[in-house]
C-alpha positions in Angstrom: -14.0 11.0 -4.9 -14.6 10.0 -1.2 -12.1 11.5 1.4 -9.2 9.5 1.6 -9.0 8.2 5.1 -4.7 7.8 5.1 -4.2 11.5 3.9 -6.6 12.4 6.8 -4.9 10.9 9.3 -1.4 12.1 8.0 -2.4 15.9 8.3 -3.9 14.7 12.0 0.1 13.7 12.2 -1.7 10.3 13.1 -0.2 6.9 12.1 -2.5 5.6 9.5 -3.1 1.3 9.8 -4.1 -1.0 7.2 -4.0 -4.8 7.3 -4.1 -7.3 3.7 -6.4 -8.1 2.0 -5.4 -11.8 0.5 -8.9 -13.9 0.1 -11.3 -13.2 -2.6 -14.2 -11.7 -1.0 -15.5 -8.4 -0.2 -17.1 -9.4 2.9 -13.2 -9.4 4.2 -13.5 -5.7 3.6 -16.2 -4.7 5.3 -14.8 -6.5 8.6 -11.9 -4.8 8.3 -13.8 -1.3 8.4 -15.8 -2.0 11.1 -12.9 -3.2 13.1 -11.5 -0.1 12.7 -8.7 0.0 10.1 -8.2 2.9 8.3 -7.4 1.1 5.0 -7.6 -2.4 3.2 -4.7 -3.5 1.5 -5.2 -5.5 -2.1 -2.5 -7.3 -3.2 -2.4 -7.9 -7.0 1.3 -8.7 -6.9 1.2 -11.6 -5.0 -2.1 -12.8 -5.2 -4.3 -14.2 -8.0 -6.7 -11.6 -7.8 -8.7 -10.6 -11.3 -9.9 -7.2 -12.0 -13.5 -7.8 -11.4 -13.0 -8.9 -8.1 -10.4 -6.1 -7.5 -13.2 -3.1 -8.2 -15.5 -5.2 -6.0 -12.8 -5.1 -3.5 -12.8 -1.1 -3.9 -16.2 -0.3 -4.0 -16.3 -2.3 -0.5 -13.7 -0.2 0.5 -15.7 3.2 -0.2 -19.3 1.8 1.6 -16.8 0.7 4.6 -15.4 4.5 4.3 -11.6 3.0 4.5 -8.9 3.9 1.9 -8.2 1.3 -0.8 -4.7 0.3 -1.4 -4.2 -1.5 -4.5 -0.3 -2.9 -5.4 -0.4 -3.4 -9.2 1.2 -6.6 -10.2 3.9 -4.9 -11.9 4.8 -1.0 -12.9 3.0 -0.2 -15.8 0.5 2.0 -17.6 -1.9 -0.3 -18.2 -2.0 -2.5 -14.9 -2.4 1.0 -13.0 -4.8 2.8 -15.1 -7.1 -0.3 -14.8 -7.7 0.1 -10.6 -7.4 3.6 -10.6 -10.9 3.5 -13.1 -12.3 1.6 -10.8 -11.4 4.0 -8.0 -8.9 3.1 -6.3 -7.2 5.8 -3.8 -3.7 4.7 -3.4 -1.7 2.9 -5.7 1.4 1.2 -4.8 4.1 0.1 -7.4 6.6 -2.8 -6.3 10.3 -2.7 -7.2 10.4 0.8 -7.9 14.7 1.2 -8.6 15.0 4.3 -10.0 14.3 7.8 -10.9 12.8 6.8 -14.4 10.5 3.8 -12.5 9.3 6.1 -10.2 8.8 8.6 -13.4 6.9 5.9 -14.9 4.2 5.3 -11.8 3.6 9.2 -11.6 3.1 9.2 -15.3 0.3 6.8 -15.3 -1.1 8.1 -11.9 -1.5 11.4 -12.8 -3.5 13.3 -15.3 -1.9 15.9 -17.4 -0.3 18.4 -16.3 1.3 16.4 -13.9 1.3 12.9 -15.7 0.4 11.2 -18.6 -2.8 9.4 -17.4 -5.4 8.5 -19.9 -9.0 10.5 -20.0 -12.5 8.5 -20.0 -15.6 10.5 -18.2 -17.5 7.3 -18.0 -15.4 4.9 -15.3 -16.3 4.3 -11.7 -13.6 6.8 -10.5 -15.3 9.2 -12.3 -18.8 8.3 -11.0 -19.8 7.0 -14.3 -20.0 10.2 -15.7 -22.3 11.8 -12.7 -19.7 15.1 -12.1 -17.6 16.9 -14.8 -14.5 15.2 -15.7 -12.4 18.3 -15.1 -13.7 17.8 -11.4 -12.9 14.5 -11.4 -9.4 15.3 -12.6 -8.8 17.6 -10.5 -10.2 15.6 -7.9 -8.1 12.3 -8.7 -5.1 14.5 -8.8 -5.5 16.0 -5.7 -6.8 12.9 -3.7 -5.2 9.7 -4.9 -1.9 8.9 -3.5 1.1 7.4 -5.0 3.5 4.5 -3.3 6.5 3.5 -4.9 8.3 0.7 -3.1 11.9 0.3 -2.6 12.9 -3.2 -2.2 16.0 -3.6 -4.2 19.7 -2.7 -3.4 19.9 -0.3 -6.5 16.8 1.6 -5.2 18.3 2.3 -1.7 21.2 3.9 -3.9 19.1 6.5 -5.6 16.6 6.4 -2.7 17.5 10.3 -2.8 16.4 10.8 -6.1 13.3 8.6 -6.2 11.8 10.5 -3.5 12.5 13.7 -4.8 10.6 13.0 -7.9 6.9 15.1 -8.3 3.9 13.2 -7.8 5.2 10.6 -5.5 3.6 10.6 -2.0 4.9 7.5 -0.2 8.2 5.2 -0.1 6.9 2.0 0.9 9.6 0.2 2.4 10.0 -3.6 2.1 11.8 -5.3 4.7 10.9 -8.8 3.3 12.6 -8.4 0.0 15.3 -5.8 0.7 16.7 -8.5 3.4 16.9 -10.9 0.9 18.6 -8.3 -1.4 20.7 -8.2 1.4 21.4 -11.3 2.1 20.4 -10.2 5.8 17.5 -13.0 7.3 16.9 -11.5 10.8 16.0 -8.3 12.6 19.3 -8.6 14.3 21.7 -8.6 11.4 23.6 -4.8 12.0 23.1 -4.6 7.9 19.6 -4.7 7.6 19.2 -2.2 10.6 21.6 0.0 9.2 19.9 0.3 5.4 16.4 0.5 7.4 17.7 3.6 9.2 19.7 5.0 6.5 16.0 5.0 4.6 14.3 6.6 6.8 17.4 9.3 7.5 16.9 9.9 3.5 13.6 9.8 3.6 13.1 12.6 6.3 15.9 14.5 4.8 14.8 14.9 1.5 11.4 16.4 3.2 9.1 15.6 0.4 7.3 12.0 -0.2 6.6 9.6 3.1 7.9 6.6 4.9 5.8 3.5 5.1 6.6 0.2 6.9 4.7 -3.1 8.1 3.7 -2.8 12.1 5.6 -5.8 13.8 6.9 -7.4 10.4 9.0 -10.2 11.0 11.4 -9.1 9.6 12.4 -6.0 11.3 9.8 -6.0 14.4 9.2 -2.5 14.8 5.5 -1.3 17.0 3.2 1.8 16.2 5.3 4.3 18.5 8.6 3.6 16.7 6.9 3.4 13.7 5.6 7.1 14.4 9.2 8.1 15.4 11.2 6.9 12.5 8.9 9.2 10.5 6.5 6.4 9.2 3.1 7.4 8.0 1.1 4.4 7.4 1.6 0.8 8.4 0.5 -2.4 7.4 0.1 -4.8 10.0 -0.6 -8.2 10.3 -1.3 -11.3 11.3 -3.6 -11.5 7.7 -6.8 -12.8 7.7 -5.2 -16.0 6.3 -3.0 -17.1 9.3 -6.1 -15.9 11.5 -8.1 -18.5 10.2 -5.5 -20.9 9.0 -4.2 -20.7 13.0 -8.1 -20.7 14.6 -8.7 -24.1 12.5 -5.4 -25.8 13.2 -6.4 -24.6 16.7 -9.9 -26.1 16.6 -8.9 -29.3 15.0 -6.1 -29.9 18.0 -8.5 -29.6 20.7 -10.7 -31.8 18.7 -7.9 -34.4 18.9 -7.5 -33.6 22.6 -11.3 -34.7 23.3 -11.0 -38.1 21.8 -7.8 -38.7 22.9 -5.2 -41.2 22.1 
């Protein structure tokens, strides 16, 4: 397994930045490595993305020598297992609410002893059989990391717990969803900053899995530097490249307009 570039910068004590990935072509990837990103985000949960085009979105990932984030559609064995064949190097499991969810994600993460994951010496991950598959056990193990995301009312209430649980690396906070939960639309509502706050006072007291939290979401606007301070690890940040090029066209087409006038 290549280095992973986000648990590198998190023993640097650096702020590790990743942007989405929501279009269906590698190419996407590879700009996003040279611009400098330390990871690509693949979205399975909202998105129509397929598996093939999901390893091919991994494998640019590794020649582009960022860390591949891949959110499963949903919180199971089978979704899981299938992009961490194909390599994937951080795994992140939506609407994580409780200590037998998050439970669930380790158990299909990690290979025995520490989960339940199934063996098979001839995947990608496993270089198509290439090194021993007690390496590559060890390996996947020791290198892949684990996001569970709390987004729900009912996780912030065993927040505690969740992160407490073995084998989970990250709490990926969701600022989109959890307002809804909330019934809190705005980065000014007292509510929503409160629950953000209390996360991250959990988070850092419990001492064991990481915060993560969008750069600048909408939602809760918050930059790099108090991302960093809150305790935050990695960030996603936008804008995607889908309002980049939905907002240089509209852009384009307006000055267009402009030229031949009325």
């Amino acid at each position: 397994m290549t280095e992973n570039r986000i648990k590198r910068r998190i023993k640097q004590g650096r702020l590790a930045v990743g942007t989405y990935v929501l279009l269906r072509d590698p190419a996407i990837i590879e700009i996003i490595g040279l611009a400098g990103f330390d990871a690509a985000f693949i979205d399975m949960e909202h998105t129509c993305f397929e598996m093939a085009m999901v390893e091919d979105c991994i494998r640019a990932c590794d020649l582009a020598g960022i860390a591949s984030i891949v959110r499963v559609p949903e919180n199971n064995s089978s979704h899981i297992l299938r992009v961490l064949e194909a390599g994937a190097q951080c795994v992140q499991a939506p609407h994580v609410q409780s200590v037998e969810d998050a439970v669930r994600a380790v158990k299909a993460v990690r290979y025995a002893p520490l989960g339940e994951r199934s063996v098979a010496p001839s995947t990608r991950a496993a270089r198509y059989g290439a090194i021993g598959i007690e390496e590559h056990m060890a390996a996947s193990n020791a290198g892949v990391l684990l996001a569970v995301m709390v987004e729900d009312m009912k996780a912030v209430e065993h927040l505690a717990d969740i992160a407490s649980v073995p084998g989970v690396d990250l709490i990926a906070v969701g600022p989109n969803d959890l307002s809804a939960a909330m019934g809190a639309f705005g980065p000014a509502d007292p509510a929503l900053r409160n629950a953000i706050e209390g996360i991250a006072e959990t988070i850092r007291r419990v001492g064991k899995a990481k915060m993560t939290f969008p750069l600048d979401s909408p939602a809760y606007p918050l930059n790099a530097a108090q991302l960093q301070q809150m305790g935050v690890v990695y960030a996603n940040c936008g804008p995607t490249v889908v309002d980049i090029l939905f907002g240089a066209l509209k852009r384009r087409v307006a000055d267009i307009e402009a030229q031949i006038g009325p």
